[in-house]
C-alpha positions in Angstrom: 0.0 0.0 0.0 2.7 2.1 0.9 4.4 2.1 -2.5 1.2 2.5 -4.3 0.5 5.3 -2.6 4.2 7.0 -3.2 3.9 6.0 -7.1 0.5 7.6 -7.5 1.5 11.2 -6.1 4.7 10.6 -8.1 3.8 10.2 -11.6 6.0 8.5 -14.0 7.1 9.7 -17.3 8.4 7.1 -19.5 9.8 8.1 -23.3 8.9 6.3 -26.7 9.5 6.9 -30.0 7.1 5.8 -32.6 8.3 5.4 -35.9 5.8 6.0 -38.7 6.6 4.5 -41.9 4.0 6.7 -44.3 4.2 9.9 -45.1 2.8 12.6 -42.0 3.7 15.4 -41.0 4.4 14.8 -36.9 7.8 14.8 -37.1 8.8 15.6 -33.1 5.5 16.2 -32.5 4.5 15.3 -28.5 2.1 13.0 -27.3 1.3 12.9 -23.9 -1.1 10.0 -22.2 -2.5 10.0 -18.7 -4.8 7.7 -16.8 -5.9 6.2 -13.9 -6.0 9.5 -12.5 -8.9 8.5 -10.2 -10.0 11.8 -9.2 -12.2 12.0 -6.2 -12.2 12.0 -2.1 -8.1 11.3 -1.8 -7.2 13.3 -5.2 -9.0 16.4 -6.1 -8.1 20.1 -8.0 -4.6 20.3 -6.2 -3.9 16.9 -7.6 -4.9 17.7 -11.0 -3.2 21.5 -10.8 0.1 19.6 -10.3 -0.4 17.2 -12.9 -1.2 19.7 -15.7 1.9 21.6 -14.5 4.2 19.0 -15.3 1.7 17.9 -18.7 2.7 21.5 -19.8 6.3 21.2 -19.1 6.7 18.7 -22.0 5.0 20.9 -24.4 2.8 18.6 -26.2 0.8 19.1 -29.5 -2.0 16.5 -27.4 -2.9 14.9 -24.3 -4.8 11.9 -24.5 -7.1 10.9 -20.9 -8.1 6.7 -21.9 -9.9 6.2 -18.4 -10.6 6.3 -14.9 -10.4 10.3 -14.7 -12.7 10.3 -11.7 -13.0 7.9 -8.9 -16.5 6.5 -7.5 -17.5 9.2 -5.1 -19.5 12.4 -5.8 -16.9 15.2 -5.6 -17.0 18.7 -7.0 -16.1 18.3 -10.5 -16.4 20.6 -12.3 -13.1 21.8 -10.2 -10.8 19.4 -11.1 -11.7 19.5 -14.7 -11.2 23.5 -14.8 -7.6 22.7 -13.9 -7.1 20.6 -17.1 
């Protein structure tokens, strides 16, 4: 529990590159993917402030959010989401 709590306040940035063998025009383009997020009663607008901040530090053309944005509880959405 302990390390899953560390690694989720911590996030993790791992580096690919994707080659694309037609032609395309995203040359050193930026991607950036984050998920499992799980916004809610233990994560909430401060979270998410933090997160963006470091989203914005690697300059990406997109940010791609495949699931679990928000946790089970009701919470006050509509904050966390003004962060992003």
């Amino acid at each position: 529990n302990i390390w899953g709590i560390h690694a989720s306040w911590v996030p993790r940035i791992t580096r690919y590159s994707v080659k694309i063998h037609k032609e395309h025009n995203w040359h050193g383009k930026k991607i950036v993917m984050i998920a499992d997020t799980h916004y809610g009663n233990i994560y909430g607008a401060r979270d998410a402030r933090y997160l963006v901040k470091r989203i914005n530090e690697l300059s990406p053309e997109i940010v791609l959010i495949p699931g679990d944005f928000f946790d089970g509880p009701f919470i006050d959405y509509s904050s966390v989401v003004s962060e992003f």
